[in-house]
N, C-alpha and C positions, 0 to 999 in steps of 0.2 A: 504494500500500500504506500506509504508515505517514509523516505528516507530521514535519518536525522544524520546531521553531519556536524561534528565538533569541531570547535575552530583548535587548532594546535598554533601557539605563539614560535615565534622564530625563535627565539630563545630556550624553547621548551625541547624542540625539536635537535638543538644542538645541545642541551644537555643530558637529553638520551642519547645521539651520538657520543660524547666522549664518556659516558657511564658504559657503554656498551664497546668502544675503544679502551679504555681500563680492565674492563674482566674480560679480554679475548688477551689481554696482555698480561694480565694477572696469572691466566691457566696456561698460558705457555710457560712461565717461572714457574708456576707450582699447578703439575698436573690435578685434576680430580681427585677424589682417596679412591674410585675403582680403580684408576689406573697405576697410581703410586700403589695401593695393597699386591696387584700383581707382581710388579718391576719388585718390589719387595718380597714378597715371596719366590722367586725365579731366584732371587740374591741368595736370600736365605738356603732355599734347599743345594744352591750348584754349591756353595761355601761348606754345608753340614756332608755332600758328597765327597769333598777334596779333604774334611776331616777326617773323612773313615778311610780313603784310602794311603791315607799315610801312614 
């Protein structure tokens, strides 16, 4: 039936861009915890492997 359309300010609209430019840059330095608990686990077991076979 009838649209509504919000007005979004220029300034609103770029500071969702740099909030959205900060956490794409954020998770590059510090991946998610799924992907850190893996890369961590992968650490963990290949290090407790190289223990036993010494």
């Amino acid at each position: 039936m009838g649209r509504v359309i919000q007005f979004v300010s220029k300034s609103e609209r770029e500071r969702i861009r740099l909030i959205e430019e900060a956490r794409a840059i954020y998770d590059s330095i510090f991946p998610p915890a799924d992907t850190r608990q893996d890369t961590a686990s992968i650490g963990r077991a290949g290090g407790g492997d190289v223990g036993n076979l010494a």
